[in-house]
KOLVO-101556 format. One record per residue: x, y, z of N, C-alpha, C in turn; residue in one letter. Coordinates in steps of 0.02 Angstrom, whole numbers, plus 50000, padded with zeros to 5 digits. Layout:
<recs>
XYZXYZXYZa;...
</recs>
This chain:
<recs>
500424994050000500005000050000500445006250000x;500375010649959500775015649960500515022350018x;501285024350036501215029850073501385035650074x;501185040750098500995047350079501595050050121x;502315054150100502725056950135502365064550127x;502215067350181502235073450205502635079350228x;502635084350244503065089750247503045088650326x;503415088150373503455085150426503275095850474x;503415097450536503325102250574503765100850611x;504485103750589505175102550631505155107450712x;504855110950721504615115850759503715119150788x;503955122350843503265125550844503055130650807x;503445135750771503235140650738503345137650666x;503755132050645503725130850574502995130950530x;502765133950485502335136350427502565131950386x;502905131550391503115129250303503865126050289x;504185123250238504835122150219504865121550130x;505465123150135505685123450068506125118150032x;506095113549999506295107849955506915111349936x;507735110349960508215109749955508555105149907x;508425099549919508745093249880508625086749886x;508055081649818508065076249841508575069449833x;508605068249891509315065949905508985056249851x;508315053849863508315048249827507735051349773x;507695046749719507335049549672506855042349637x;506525043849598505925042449573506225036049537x;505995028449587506355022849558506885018649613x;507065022349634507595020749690506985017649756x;507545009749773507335008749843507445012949904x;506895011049956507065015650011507105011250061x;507575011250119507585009150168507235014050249x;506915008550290506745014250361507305017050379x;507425023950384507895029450397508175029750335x;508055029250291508635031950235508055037850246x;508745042650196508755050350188508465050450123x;507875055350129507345054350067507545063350035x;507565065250072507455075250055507825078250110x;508185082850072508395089050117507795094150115x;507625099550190507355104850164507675110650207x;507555116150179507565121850220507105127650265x;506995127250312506515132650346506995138750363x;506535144350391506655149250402507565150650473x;507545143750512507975143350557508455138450535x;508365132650506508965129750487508715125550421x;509465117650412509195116050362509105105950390x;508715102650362508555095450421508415089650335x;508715083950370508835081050322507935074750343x;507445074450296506945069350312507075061650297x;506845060050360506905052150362506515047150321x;506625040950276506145036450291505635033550334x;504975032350355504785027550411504565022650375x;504735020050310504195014850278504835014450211x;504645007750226505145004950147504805003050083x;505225003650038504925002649995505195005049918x;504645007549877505035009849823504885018649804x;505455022749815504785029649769504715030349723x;504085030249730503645030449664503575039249643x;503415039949680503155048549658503485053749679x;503775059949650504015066149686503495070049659x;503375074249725502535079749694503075085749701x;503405086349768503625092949791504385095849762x;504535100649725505145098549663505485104449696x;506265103949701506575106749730506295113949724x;506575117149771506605125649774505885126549804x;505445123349805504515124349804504485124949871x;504025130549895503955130349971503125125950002x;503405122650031502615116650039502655119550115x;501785118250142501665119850221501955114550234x;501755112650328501645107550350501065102650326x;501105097150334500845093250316500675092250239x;500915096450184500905095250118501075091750087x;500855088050052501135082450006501805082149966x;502445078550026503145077449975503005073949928x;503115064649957503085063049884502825055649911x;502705049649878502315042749866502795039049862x;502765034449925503195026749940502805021049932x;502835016249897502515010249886502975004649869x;502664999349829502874995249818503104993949750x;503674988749733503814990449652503354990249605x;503314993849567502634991749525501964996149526x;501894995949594501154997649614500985005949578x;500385005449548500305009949524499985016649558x;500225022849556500025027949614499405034049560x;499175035949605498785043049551498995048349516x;498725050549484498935055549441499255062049493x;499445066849454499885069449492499315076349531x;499375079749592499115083149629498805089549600x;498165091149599497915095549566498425102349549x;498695104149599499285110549620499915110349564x;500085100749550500635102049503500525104649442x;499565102149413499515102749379499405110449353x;499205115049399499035121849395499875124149378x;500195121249397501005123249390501035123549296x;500905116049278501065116149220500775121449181x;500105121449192499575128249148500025134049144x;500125135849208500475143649222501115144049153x;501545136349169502185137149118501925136349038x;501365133249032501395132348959500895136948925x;500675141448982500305145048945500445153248943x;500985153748935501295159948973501085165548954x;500765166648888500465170948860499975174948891x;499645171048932498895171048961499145174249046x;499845174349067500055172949127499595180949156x;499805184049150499165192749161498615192049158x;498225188149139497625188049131497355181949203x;497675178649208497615172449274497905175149331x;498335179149358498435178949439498015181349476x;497485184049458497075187949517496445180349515x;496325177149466495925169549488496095165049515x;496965165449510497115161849543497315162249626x;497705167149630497995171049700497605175949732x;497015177049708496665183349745496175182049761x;495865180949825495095178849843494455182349816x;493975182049834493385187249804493515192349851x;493945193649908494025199749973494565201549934x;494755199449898495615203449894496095201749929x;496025196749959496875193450005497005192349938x;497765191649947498155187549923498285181949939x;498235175149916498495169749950499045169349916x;499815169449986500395166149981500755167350022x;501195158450024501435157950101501735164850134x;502015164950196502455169650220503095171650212x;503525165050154504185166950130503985171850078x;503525169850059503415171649971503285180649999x;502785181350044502665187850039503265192250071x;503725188850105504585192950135504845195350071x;504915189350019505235189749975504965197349932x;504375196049926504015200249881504145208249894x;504135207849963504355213849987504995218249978x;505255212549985505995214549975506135216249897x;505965211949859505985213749785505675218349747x;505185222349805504515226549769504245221949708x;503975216349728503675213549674502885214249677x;502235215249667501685213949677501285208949673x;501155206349737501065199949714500345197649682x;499905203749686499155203749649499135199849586x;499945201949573499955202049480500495193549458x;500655192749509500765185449509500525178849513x;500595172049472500185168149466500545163149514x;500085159749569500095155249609500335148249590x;500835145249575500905137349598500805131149632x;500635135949705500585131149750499985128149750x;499825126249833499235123349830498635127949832x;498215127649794497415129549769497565138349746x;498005136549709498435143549664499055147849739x;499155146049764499505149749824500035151849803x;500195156449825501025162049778501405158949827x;502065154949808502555152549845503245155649809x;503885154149835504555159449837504545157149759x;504665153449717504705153649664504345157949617x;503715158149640503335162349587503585166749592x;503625169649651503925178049672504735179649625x;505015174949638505685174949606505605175949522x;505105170949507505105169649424504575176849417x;504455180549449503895187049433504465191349430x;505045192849479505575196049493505895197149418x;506155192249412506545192749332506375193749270x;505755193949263505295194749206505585200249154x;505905207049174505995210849144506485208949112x;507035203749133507705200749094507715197849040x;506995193749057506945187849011506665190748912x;506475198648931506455201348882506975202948827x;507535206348892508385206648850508735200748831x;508605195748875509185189848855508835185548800x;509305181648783509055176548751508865168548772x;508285166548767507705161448803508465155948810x;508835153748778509275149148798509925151448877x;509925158348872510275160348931509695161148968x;509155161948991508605162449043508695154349084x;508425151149018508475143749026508945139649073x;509355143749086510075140749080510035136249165x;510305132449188510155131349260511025132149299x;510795136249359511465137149371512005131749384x;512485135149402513015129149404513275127749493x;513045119849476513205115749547513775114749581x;514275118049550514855119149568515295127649555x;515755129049589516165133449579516415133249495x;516375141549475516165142049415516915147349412x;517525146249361518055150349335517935154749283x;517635162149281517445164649236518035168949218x;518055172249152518875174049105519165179149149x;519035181749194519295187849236519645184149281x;519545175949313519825172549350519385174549410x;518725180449408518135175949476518025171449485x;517775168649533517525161449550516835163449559x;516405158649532515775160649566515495154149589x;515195155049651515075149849704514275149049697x;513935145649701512875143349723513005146449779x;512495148949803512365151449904512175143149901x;512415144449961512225134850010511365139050031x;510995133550059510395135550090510595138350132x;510865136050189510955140750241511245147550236x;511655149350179511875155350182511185160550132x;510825156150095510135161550091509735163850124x;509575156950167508995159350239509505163750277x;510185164050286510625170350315510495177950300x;510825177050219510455183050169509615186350208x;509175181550188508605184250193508125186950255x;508625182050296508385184850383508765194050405x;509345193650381509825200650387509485204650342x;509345203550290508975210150260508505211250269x;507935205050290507085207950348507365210350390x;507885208750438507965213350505508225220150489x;508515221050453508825228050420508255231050385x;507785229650342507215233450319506605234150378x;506475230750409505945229850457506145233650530x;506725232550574506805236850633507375242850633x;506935249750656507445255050647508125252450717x;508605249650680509225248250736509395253150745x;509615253350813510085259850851510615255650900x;511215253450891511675254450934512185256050974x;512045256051063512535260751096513035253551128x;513465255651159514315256051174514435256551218x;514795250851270515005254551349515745250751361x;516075255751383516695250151410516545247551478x;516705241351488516835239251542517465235151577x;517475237751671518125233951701517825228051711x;518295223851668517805214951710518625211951745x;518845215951766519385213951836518765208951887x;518375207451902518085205251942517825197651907x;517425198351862517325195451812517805188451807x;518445190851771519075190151771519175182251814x;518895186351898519295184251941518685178351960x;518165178751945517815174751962517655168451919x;517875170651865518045163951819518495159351831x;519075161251843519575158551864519175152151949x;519185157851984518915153052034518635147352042x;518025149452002517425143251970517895137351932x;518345139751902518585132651848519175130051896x;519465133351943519725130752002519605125052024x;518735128052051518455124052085517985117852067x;517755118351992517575113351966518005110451918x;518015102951921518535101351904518245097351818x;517325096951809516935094351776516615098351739x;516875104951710516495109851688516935115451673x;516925119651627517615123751610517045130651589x;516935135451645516565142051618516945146951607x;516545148251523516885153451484516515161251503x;516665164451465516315173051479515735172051449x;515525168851390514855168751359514505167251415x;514855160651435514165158151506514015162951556x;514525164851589514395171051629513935175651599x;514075179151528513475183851521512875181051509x;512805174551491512155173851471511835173851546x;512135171051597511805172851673511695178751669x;512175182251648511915190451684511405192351651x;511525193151568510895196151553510415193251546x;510045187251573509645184851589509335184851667x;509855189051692509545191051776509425200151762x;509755201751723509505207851677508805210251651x;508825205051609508135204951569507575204151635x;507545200751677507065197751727506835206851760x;507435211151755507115218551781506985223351750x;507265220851663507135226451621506555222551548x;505905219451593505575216351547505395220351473x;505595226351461505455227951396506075224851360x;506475224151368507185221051319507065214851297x;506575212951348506355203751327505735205551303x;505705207351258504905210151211504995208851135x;504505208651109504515209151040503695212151017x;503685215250938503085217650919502715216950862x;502125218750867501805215050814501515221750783x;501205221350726500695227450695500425233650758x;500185230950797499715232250842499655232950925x;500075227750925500365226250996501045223251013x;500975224251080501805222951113501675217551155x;502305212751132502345204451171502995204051224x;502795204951292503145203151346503325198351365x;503695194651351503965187451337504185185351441x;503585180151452503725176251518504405173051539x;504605170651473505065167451462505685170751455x;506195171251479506955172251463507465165251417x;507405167251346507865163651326508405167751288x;509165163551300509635166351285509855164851207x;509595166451146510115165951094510765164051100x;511195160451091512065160851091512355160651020x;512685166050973512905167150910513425160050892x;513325153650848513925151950815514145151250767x;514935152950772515045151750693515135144850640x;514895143550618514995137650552515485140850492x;515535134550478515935135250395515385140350352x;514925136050349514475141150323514085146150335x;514035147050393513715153850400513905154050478x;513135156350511513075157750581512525153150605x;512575151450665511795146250684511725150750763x;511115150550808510655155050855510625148850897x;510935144050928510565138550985510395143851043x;509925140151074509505144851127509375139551206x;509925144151248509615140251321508835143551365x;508725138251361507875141451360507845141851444x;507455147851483507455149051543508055150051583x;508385154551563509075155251558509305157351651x;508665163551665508745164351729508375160951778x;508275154251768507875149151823508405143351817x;509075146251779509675140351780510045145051809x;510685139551851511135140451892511605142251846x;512155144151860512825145551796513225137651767x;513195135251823513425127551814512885124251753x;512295126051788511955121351724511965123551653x;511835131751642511955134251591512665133751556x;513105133951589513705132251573513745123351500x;513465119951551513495111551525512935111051467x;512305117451471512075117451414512435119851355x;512595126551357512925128851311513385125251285x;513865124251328514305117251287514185111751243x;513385108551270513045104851235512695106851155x;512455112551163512195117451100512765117951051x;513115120351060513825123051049514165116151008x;514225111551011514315105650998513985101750946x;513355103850943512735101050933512665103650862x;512815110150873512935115150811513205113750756x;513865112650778514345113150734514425105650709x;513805099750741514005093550700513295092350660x;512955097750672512175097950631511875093450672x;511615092550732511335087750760510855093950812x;510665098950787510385102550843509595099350818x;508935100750878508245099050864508015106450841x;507575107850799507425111750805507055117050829x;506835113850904506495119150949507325120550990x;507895116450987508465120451035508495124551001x;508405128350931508475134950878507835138450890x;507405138950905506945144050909506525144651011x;506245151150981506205152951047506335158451108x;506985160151062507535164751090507035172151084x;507295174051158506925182251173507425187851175x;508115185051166508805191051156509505183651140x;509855189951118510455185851061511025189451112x;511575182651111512325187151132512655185051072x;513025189951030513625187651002514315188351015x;514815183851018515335185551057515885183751020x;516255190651009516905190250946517605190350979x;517465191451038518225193751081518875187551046x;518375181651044519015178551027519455177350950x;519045183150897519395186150851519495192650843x;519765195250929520375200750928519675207550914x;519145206250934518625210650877518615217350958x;518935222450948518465226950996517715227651019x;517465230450943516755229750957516495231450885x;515915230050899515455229850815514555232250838x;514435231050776513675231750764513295227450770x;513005222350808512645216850782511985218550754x;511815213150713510985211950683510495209850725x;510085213350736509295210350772508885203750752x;509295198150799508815192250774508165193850777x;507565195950745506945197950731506595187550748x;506155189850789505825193650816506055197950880x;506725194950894506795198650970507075206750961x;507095210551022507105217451032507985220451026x;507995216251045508885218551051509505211251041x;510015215351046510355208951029511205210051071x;511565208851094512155210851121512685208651087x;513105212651075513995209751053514575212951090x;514955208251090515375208651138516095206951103x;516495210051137517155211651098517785208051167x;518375207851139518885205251174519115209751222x;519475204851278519785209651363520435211851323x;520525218051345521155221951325521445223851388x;522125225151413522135227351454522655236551454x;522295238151492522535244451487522445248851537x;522685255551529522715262451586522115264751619x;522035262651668521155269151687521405271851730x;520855273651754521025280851821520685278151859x;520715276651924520315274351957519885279452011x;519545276352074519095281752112519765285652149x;520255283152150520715289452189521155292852144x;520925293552072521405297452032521965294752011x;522025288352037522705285152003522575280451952x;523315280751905523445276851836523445268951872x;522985263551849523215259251850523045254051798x;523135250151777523065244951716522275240251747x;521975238151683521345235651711521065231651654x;520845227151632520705222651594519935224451575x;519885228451496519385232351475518815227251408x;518185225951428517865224051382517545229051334x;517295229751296516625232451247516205228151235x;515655230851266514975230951246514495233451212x;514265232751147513855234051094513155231551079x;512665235451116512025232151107511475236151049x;511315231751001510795234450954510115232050985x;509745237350963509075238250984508395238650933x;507875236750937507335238250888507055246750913x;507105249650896506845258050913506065258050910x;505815252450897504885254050885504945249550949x;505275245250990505115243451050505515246551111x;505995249851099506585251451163506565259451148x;506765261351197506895269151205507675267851213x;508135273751193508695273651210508885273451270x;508675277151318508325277651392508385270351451x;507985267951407507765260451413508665255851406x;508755257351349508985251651333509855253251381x;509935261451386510455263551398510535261151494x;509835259451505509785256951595509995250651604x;509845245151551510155239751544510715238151545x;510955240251499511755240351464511855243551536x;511775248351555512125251051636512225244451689x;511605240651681511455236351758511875229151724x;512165227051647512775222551627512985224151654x;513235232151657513935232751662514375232851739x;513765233751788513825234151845513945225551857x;513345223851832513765215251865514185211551837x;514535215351781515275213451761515925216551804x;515565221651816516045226951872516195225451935x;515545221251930515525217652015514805211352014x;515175204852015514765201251999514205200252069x;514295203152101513995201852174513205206252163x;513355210252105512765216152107512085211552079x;512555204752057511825202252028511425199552073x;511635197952151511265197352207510925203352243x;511115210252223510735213752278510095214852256x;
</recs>
């Protein structure tokens, strides 16, 4: 009996995913756990399992195509066995391509209700935005005409396809690093480095960023790290861990920083979770210790390590990636003073943090003495934080870097 592979819900907020790459194809046996499809969502990228053996018979969902949850991937059966015709949706696909003439005259029957929504997913309409494309005037693919990232893309280029010639339009890019006569290289974006692309330029078009700057003495800091790894002999805490305690005993007094907003209203997040920035070969990944200030430093410590790990061998779940109510990024250990960070959207602010230098201050009695100096760089969403606001925060870090004891009074 054949079975129906679906678009699985790697997450609680996942909508949707995007068909990356199918790893077996139309004909090929399948074993339980073989790797059937790569896809990509909005937070990472997850390779889908087999649960049923057999043969595939059918691919409905064709790379690049953004399908919801629960949408029809593709048909596992038995050799032979004969499956149905193909899904009303593919077929609206084909119309759209072979009838292209007609393509202006069909998107508003297909994509536009009798109210005037538009139906199409939520990548499609980011995209759209970003491209100034309209999507009234675009014809739907998906399911029951729905505008998904391709249409938007193939609406995008339209004006090209006038100048070039139909065999260079045609053309499909190249799957490998490409030597063109100048001696550029030109590289494919990996998935992950598009969903990178496209998250940094919604947060850059969508929240007015403002970020301020503080030096801080973490002589104390310093000294209390040391101690701790002294004293535990099963656990090695770095400065990330430390701040993610702090500003998570932070956030607990400055509940607007742990906020995010919508059209209409403002979301005060119960929850304290800590973003932690890492780097990959290919890009950057967000693991998130969730309830950050109802954990001890020890435990947060052995999480992070765990995340951190988890990361960098692609084995994270995808609710440890979402969730997060503020981001730390932390560059100190490439020599970085300080920088600008990007607003993981949805959250309000985001922190970066730069390397201990040591150098001259003045202290409370007027004297020169040497002191081990951080920077702190926090970006902010300006439609949720006041400078005010955000500048009381960054004050009450810096105090319990200054003196870690302040996070008890």
């Amino acid at each position: 009996m054949a079975t129906e592979i679906i678009m699985p819900q790697l997450g609680l907020t996942m909508e949707e995913g995007t068909i990356a790459k199918w790893i077996k194809q139309v004909g090929d046996k399948v074993a339980v756990g073989d790797v059937l499809v790569e896809i990509t969502t909005d937070k990472l990228s997850s390779e889908i399992e087999s649960e049923v053996e057999g043969v595939l018979l059918k691919i409905v969902a064709q790379e690049g195509e953004d399908i919801p949850v629960k949408g029809l991937l593709a048909i596992i059966g038995a050799e032979g066995e004969q499956v149905g015709a193909a899904p009303a949706p593919a077929a609206k696909k084909e119309e759209v391509q072979s009838e292209a003439p007609k393509a202006e005259a069909q998107p508003k029957a297909a994509s536009v209700t009798e109210g005037g929504r538009v139906k199409a997913s939520p990548l499609a309409k980011k995209i759209a935005s970003e491209l100034g494309v309209d999507l009234s005037t675009v014809a739907g693919s998906g399911p029951n005409g729905r505008i998904v990232q391709k249409d938007v893309l193939a609406a995008e280029v339209k004006p090209a396809v006038v100048e070039k010639a139909a065999p260079e339009v045609k053309a499909a890019p190249a799957a490998a690093p490409v030597q063109t006569a100048n001696a550029d290289v030109v590289k494919p974006l990996t998935n992950m480095r598009k969903v990178i692309a496209k998250r940094m330029q919604q947060s850059k078009n969508t929240a007015p960023h403002v970020t301020i700057t503080t030096e801080v003495n973490v002589d104390k800091t310093i000294a209390l790290r040391s101690k701790l790894n002294a004293k535990n002999a099963d656990v090695r805490f770095s400065y990330t861990d430390i701040l993610v305690k702090m500003c998570a005993t932070a956030l607990r007094n400055y509940p607007k920083i742990n906020a995010s907003i919508t059209e209409d209203s403002m979301i005060f997040h119960d929850k304290i979770n800590i973003g932690v920035a890492v780097a990959l070969d290919d890009g950057l990944i967000v693991p998130v210790v969730s309830n950050a200030d109802r954990k001890g430093l020890k435990a947060i410590t052995k999480e992070t390590k765990d995340l951190i790990n988890k990361a960098r061998t692609n084995t994270l779940s995808p609710d440890e990636m979402s969730g997060a109510t503020f981001t730390i990024s932390n560059l100190g250990s490439y020599d970085i003073d300080g920088f600008t960070p990007v607003i993981n959207l949805p959250e309000a602010a985001i922190l970066g943090v730069g390397r201990i230098v040591k150098k001259p201050i003045v202290n409370e009695n007027d004297e020169i003495v040497p002191a081990s100096m951080m920077v702190l760089s926090m970006s902010f969403d300006h439609r949720v934080v006041d400078g005010a606001q955000a500048a009381e925060f960054l004050k009450a870090l810096k105090g319990y870097l200054e003196d870690p004891d302040n996070m008890y009074v």
